[in-house]
PDB file with SEQRES, HELIX, SHEET and CRYST1 records, atoms N, CA, C and O in Angstrom:
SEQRES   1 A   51  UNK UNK UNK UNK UNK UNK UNK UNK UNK UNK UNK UNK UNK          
SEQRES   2 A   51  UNK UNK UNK UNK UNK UNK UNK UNK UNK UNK UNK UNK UNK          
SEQRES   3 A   51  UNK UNK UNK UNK UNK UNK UNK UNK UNK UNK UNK UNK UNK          
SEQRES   4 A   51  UNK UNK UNK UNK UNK UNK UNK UNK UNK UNK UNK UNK              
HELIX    1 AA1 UNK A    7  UNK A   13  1                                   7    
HELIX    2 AA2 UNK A   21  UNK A   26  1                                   6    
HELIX    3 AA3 UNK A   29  UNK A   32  1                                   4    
CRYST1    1.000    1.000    1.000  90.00  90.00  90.00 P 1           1          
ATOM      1  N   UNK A   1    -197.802-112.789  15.677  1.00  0.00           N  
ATOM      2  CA  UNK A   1    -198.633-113.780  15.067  1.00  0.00           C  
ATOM      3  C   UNK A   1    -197.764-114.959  14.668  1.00  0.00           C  
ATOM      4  O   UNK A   1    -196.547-114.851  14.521  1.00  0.00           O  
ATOM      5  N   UNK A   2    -198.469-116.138  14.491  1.00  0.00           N  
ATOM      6  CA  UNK A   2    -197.426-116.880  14.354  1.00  0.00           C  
ATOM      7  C   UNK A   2    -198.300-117.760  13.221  1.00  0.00           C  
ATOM      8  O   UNK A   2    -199.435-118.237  13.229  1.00  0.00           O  
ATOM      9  N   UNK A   3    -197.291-117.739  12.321  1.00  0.00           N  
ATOM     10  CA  UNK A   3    -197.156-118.472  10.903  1.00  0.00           C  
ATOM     11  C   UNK A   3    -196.906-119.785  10.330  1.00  0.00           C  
ATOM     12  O   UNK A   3    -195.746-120.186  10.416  1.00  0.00           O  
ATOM     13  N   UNK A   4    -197.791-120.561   9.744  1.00  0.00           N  
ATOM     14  CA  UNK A   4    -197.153-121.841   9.355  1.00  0.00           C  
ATOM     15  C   UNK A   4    -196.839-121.513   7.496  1.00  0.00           C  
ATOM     16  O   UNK A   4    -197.596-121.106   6.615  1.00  0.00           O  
ATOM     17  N   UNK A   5    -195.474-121.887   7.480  1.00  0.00           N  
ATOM     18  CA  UNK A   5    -195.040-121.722   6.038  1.00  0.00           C  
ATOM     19  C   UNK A   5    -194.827-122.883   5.331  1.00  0.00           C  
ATOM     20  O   UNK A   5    -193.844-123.617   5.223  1.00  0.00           O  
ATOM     21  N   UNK A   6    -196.089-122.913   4.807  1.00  0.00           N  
ATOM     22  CA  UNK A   6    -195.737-123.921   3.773  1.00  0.00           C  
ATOM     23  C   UNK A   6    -194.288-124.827   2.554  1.00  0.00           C  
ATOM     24  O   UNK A   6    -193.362-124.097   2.200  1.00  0.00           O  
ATOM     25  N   UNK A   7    -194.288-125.709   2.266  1.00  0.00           N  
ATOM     26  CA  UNK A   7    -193.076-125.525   1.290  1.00  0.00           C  
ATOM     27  C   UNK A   7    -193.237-125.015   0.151  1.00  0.00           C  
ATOM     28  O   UNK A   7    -192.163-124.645  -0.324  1.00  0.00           O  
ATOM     29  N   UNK A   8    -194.291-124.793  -0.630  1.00  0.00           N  
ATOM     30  CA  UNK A   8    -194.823-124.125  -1.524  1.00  0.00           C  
ATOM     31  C   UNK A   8    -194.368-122.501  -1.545  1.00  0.00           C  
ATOM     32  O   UNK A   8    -193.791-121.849  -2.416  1.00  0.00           O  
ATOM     33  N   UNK A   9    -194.819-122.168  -0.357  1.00  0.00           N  
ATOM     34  CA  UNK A   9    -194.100-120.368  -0.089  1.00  0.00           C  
ATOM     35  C   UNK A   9    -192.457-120.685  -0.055  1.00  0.00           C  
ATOM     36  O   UNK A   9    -191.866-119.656  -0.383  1.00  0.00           O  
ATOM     37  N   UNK A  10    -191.806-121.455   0.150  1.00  0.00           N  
ATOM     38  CA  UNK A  10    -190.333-121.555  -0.207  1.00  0.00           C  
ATOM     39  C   UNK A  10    -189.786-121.527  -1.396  1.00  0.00           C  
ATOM     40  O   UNK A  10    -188.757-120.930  -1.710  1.00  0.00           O  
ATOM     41  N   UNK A  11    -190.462-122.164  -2.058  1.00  0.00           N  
ATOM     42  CA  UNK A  11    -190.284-122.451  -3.515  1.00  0.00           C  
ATOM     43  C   UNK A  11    -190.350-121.890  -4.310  1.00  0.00           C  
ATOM     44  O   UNK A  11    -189.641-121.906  -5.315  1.00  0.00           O  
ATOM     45  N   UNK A  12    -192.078-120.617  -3.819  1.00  0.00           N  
ATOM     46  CA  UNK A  12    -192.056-119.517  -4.354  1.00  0.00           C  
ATOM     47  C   UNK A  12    -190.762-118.579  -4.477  1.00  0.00           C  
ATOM     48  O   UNK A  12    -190.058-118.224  -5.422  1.00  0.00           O  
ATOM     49  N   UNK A  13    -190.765-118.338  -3.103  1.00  0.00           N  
ATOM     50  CA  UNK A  13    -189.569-117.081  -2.844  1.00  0.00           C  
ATOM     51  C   UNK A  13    -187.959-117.292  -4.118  1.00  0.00           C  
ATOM     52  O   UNK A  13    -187.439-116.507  -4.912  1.00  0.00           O  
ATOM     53  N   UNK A  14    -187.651-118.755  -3.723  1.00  0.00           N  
ATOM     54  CA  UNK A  14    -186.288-118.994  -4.519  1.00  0.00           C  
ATOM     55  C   UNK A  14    -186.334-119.198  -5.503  1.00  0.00           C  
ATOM     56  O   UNK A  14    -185.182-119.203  -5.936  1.00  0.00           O  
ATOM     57  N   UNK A  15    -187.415-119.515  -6.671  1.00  0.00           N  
ATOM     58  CA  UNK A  15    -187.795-119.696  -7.792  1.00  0.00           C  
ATOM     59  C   UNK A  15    -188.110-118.413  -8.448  1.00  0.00           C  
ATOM     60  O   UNK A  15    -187.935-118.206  -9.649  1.00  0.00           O  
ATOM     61  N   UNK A  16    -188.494-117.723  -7.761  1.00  0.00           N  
ATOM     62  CA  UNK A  16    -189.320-116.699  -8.102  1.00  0.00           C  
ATOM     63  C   UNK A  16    -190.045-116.573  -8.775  1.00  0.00           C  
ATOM     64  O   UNK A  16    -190.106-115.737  -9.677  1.00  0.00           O  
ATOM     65  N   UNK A  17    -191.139-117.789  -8.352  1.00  0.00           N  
ATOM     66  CA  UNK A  17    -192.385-117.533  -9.000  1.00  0.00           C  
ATOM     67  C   UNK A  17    -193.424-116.688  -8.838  1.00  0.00           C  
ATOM     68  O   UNK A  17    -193.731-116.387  -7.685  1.00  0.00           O  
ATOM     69  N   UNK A  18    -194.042-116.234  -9.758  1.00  0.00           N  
ATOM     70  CA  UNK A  18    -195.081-114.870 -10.138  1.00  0.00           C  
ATOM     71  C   UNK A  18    -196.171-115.388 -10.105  1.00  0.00           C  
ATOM     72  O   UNK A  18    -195.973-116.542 -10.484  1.00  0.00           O  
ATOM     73  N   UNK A  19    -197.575-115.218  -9.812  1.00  0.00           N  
ATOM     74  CA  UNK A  19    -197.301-114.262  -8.809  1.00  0.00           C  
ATOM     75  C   UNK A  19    -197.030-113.895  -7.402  1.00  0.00           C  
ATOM     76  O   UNK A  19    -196.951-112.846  -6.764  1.00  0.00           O  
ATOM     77  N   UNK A  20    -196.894-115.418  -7.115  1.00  0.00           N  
ATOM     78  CA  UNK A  20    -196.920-115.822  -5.550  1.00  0.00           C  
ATOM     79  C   UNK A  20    -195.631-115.310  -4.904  1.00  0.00           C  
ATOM     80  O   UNK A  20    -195.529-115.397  -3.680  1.00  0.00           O  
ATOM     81  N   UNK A  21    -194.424-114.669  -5.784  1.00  0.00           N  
ATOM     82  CA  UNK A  21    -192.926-114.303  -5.671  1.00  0.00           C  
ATOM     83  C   UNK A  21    -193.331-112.780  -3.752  1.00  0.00           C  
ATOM     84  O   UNK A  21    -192.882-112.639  -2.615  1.00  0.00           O  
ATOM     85  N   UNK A  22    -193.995-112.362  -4.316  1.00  0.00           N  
ATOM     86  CA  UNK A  22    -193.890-110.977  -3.724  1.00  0.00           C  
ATOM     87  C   UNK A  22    -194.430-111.234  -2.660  1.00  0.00           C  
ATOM     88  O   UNK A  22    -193.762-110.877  -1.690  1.00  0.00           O  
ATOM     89  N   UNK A  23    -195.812-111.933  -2.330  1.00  0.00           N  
ATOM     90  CA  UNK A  23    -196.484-112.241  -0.687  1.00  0.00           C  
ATOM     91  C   UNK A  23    -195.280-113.378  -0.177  1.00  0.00           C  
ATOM     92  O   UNK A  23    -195.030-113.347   1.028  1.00  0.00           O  
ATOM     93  N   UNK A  24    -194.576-114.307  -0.958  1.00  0.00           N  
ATOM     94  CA  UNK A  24    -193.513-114.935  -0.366  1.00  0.00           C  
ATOM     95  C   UNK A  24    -192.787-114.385   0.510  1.00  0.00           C  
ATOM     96  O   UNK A  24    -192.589-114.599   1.707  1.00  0.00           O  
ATOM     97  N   UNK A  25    -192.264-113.358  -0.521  1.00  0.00           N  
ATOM     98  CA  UNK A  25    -191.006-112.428   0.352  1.00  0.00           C  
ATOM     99  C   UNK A  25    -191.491-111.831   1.573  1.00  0.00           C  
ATOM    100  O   UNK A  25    -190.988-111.899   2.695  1.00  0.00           O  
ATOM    101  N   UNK A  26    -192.408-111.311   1.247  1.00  0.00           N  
ATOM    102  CA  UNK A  26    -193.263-110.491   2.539  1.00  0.00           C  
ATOM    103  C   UNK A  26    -193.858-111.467   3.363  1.00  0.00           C  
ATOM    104  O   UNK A  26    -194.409-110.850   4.276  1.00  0.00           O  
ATOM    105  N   UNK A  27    -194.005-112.530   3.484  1.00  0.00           N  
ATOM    106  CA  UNK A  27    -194.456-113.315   4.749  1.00  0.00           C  
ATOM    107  C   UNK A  27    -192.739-113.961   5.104  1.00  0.00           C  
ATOM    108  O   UNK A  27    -192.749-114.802   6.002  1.00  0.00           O  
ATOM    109  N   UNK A  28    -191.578-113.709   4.609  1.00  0.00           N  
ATOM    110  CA  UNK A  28    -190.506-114.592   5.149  1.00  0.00           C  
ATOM    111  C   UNK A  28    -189.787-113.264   5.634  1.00  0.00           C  
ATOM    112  O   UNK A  28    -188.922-113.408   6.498  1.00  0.00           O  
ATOM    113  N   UNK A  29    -190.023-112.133   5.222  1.00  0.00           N  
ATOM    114  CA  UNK A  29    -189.250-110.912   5.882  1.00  0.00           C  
ATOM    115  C   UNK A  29    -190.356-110.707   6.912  1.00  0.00           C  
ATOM    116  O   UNK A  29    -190.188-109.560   7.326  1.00  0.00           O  
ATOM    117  N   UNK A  30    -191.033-111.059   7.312  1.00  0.00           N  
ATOM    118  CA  UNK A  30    -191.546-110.409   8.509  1.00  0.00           C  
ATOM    119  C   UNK A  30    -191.320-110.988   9.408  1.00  0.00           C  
ATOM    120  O   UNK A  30    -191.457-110.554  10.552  1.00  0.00           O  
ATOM    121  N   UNK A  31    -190.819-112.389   9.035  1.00  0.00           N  
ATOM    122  CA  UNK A  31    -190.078-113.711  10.683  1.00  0.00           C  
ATOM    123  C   UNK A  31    -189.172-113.071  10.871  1.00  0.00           C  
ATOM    124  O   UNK A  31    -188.722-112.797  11.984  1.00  0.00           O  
ATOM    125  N   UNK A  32    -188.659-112.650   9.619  1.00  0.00           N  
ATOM    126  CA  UNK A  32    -186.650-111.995   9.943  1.00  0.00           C  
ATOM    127  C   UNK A  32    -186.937-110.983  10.584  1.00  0.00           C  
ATOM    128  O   UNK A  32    -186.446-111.014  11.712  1.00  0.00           O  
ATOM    129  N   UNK A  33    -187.655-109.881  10.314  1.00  0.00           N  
ATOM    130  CA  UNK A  33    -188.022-109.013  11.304  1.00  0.00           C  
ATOM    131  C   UNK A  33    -188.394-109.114  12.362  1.00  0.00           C  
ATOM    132  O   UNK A  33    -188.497-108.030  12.935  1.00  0.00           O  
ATOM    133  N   UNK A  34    -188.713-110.125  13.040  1.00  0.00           N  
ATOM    134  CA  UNK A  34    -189.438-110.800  14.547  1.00  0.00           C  
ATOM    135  C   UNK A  34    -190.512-110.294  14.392  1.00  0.00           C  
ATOM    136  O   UNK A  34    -191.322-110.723  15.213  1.00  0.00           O  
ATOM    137  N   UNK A  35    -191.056-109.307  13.467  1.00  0.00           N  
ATOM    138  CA  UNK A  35    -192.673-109.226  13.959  1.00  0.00           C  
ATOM    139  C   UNK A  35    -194.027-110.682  13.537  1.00  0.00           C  
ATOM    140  O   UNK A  35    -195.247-110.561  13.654  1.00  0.00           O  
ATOM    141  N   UNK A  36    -193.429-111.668  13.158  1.00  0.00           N  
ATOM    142  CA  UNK A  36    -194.146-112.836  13.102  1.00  0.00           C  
ATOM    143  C   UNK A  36    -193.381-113.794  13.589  1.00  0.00           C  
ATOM    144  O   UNK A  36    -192.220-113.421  13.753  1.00  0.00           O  
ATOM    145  N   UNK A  37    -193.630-115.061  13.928  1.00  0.00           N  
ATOM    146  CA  UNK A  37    -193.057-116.258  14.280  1.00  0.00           C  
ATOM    147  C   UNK A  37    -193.336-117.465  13.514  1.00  0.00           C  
ATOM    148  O   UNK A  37    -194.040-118.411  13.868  1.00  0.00           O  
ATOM    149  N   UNK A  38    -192.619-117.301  12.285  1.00  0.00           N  
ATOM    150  CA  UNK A  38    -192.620-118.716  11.347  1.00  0.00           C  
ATOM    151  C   UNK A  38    -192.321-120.312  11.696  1.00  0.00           C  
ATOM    152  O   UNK A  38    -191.492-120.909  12.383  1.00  0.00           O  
ATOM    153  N   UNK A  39    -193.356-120.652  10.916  1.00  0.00           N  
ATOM    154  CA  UNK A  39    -193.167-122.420  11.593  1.00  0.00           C  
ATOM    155  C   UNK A  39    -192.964-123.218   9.872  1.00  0.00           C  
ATOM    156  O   UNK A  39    -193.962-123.270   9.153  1.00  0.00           O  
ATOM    157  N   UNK A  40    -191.765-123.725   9.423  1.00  0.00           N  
ATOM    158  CA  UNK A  40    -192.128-124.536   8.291  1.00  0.00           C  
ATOM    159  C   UNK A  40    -192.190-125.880   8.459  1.00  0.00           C  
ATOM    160  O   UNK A  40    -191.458-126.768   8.897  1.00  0.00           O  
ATOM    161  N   UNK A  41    -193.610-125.744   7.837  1.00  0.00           N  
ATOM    162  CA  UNK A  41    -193.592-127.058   7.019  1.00  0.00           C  
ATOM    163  C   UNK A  41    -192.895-128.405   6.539  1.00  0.00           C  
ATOM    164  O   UNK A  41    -193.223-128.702   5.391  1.00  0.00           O  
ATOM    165  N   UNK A  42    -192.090-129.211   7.092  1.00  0.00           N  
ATOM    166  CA  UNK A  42    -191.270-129.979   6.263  1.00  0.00           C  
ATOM    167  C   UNK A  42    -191.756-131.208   5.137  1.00  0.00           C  
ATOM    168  O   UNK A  42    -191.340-131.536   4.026  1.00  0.00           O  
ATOM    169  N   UNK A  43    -193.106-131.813   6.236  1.00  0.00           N  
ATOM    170  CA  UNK A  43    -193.508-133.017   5.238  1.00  0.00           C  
ATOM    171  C   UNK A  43    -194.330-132.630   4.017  1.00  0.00           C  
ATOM    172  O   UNK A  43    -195.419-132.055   4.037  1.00  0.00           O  
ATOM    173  N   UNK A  44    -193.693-133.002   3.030  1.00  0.00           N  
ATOM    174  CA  UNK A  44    -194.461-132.599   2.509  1.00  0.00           C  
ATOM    175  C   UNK A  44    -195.005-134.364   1.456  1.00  0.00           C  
ATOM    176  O   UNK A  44    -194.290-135.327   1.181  1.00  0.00           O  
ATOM    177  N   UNK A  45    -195.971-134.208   1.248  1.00  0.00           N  
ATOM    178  CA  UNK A  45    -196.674-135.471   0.565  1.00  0.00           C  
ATOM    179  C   UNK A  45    -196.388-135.615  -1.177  1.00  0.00           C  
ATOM    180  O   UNK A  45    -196.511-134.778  -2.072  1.00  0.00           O  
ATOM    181  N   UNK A  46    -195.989-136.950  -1.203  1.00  0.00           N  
ATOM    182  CA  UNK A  46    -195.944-136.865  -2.891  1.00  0.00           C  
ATOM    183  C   UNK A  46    -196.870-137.680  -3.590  1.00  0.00           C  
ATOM    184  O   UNK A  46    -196.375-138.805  -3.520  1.00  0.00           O  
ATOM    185  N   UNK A  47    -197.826-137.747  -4.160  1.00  0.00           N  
ATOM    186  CA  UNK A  47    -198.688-137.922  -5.351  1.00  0.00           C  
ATOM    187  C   UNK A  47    -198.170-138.899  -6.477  1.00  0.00           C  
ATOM    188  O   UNK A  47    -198.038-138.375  -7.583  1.00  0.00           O  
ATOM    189  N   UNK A  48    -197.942-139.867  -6.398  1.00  0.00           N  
ATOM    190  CA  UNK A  48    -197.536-140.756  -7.482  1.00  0.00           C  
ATOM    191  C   UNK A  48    -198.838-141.072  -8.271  1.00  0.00           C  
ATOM    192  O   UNK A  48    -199.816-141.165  -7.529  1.00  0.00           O  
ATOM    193  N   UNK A  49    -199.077-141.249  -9.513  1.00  0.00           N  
ATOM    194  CA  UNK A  49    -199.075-141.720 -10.635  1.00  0.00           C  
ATOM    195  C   UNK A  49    -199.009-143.309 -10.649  1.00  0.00           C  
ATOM    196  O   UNK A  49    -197.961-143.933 -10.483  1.00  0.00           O  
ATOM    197  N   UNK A  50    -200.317-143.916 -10.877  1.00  0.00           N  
ATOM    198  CA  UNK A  50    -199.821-145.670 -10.498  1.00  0.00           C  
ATOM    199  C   UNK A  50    -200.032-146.256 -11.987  1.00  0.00           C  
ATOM    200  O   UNK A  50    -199.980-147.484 -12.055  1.00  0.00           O  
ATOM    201  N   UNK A  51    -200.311-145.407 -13.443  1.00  0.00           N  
ATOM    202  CA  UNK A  51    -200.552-145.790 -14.779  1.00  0.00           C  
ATOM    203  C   UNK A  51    -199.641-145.153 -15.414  1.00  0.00           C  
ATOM    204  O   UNK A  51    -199.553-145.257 -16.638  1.00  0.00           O  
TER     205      UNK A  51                                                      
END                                                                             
């Protein structure tokens, strides 16, 4: 199957944020395992504040 990984699931994983920490790990160990084919994300959009 092949996966698009957000930067959000990155952020999760190395932050280790809760509760999103644990499906992180488990959708980035399963590329390392070859049983998925991960695609990340790079652009990501920023939201400014114009007040």
């Amino acid at each position: 199957m092949r996966i698009l990984i957000d930067t959000n699931i990155i952020i999760d994983l190395v932050q280790n944020r809760e509760p999103h920490s644990d499906n992180a790990s488990r959708i980035i160990n399963s590329c390392v395992k070859n049983e998925n084919i991960g695609y990340i994300w790079l652009i990501h959009f920023q939201i400014y504040s114009l007040f």
